[in-house]
C-alpha positions in Angstrom: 41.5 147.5 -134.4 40.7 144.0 -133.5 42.9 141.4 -133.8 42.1 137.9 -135.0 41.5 135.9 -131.9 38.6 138.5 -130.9 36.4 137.9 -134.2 34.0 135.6 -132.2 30.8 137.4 -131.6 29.5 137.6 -128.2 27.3 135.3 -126.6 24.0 136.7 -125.3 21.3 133.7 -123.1 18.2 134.9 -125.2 19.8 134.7 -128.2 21.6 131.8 -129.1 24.2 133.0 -132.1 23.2 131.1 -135.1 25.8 129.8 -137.5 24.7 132.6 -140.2 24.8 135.4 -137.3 28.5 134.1 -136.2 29.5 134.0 -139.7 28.5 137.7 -140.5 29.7 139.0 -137.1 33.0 137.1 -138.0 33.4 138.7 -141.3 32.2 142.2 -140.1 35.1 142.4 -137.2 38.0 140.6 -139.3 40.9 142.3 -139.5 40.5 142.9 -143.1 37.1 144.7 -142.9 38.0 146.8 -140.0 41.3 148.1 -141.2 40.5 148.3 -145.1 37.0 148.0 -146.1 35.6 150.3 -143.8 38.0 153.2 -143.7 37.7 152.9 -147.6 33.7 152.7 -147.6 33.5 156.1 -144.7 36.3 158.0 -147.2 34.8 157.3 -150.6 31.2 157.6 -149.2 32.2 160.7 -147.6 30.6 164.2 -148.6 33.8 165.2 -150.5 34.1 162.1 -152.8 30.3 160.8 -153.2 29.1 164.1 -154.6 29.7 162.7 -158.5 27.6 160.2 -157.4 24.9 161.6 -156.3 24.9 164.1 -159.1 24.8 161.1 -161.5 22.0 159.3 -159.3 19.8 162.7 -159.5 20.3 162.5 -163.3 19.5 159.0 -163.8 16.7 159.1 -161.3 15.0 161.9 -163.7 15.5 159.7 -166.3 14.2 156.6 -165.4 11.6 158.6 -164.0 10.2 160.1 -167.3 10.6 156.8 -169.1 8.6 155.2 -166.6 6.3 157.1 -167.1 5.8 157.4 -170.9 5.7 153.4 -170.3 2.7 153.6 -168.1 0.7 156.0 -169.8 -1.5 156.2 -167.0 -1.6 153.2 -166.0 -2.3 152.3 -162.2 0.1 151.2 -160.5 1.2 150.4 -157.1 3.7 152.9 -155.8 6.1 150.5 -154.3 5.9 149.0 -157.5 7.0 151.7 -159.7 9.8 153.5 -157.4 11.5 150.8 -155.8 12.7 149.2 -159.6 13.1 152.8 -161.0 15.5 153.8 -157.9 17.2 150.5 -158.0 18.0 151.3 -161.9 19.3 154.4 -161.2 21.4 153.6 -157.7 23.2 150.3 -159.6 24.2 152.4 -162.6 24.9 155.5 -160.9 27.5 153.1 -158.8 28.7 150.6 -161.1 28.5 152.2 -164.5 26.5 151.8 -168.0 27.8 148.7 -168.0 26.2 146.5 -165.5 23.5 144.7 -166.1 21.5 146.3 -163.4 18.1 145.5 -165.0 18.9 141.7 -164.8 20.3 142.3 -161.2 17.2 143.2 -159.5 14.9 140.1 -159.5 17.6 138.2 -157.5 19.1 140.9 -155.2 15.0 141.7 -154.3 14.8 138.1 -153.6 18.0 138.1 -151.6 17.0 141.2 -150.1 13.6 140.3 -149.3 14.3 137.2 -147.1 17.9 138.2 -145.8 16.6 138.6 -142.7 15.6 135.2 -142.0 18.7 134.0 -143.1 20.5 136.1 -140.5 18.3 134.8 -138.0 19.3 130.8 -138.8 16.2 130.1 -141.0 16.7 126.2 -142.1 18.9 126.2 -145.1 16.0 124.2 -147.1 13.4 127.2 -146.6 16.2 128.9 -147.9 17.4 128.0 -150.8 16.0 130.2 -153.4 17.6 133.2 -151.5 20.8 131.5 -151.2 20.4 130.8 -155.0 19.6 134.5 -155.9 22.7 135.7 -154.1 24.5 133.4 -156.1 22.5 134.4 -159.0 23.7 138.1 -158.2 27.3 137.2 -157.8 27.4 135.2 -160.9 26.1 138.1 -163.3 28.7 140.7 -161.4 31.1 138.1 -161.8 30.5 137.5 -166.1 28.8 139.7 -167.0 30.5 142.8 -165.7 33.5 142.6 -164.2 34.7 140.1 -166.7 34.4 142.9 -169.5 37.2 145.1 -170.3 36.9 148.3 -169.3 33.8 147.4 -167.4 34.4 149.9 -164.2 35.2 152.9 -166.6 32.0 154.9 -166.0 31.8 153.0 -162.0 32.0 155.0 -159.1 34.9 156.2 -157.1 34.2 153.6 -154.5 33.4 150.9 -156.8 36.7 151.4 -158.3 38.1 151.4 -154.8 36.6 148.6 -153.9 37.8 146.6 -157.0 41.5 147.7 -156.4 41.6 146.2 -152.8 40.3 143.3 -154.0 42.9 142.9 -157.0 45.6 143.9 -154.8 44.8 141.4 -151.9 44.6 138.6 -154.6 41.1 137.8 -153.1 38.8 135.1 -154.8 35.2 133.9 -154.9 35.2 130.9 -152.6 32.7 128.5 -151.3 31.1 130.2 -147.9 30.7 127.4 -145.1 27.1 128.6 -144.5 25.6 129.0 -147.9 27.7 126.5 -149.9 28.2 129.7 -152.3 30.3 132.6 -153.2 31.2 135.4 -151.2 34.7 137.2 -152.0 36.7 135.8 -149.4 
């Protein structure tokens, strides 16, 4: 395990570490991730307890699938366009439950998702604002209109529930992140 004084990322000539690649390398080898989160993500993700999971992913998958397509009614439609929403759907509540508000999830995290890379790569933080804004838009529906309800991680996964325990247990809170100015539980 590393301990805290090694949690600065190495510096390379050709590439200058930006202050979003320091900041991700930072969190990715702090003590906290490399003793907790990860040995919990590689257990719960692990053949023996993700099975459930996948069982109800496979489920929901058919699901959304056949709704989808009643919707379209043969409509053309762009592949892309049709599976990546539909898989999204089904991976969020096979994960976090019936619960979530998956559907109202998407739009941001795509947004997020879409131009993440560029914010890894330093990308000025004013050509980056709307994906700074849809990460905060993501956290903020997790954050209200999930986890605030009772009961809300009944039907969520194994690692989910997990993931939620360490987080109560540590006492951990959304904070202010010095790069984006936003939350991240810190």
């Amino acid at each position: 395990m590393m301990s805290n004084e090694s949690v600065n990322p190495p510096v390379f000539p050709d590439f200058p570490a930006t202050e979003a690649h320091t900041l991700v390398y930072r969190l990715a080898h702090a003590p906290f991730m490399q003793e907790t989160l990860f040995p919990t993500s590689h257990k719960f993700l692990s053949s023996k307890y993700v099975q459930p999971t996948v069982d109800k992913y496979i489920a929901l998958t058919y699901q959304h699938l056949k709704e989808r397509a009643n919707h379209y009614n043969g409509l053309s439609i762009a592949l892309r366009d049709f599976i990546v929403p539909l898989t999204f759907d089904a991976s969020g509540y096979a994960f976090f439950g019936k619960d979530c508000p998956i559907q109202d999830l998407f739009r941001p995290f795509k947004l997020f998702d879409d131009n993440f890379h560029l914010l890894l790569a330093g990308a000025p933080k004013m050509f980056m604002k709307g994906t700074i804004n849809a990460l905060d838009d993501v956290a903020t529906i997790i954050d209200e209109r999930y986890l605030s309800k009772p009961n809300a991680l009944d039907d969520a996964s194994d690692v989910i529930k997990e993931y939620e325990r360490i987080v109560k247990e540590k006492g951990f809170v959304s904070q202010p992140s010095p790069y984006t100015q936003y939350s991240f539980a810190c």
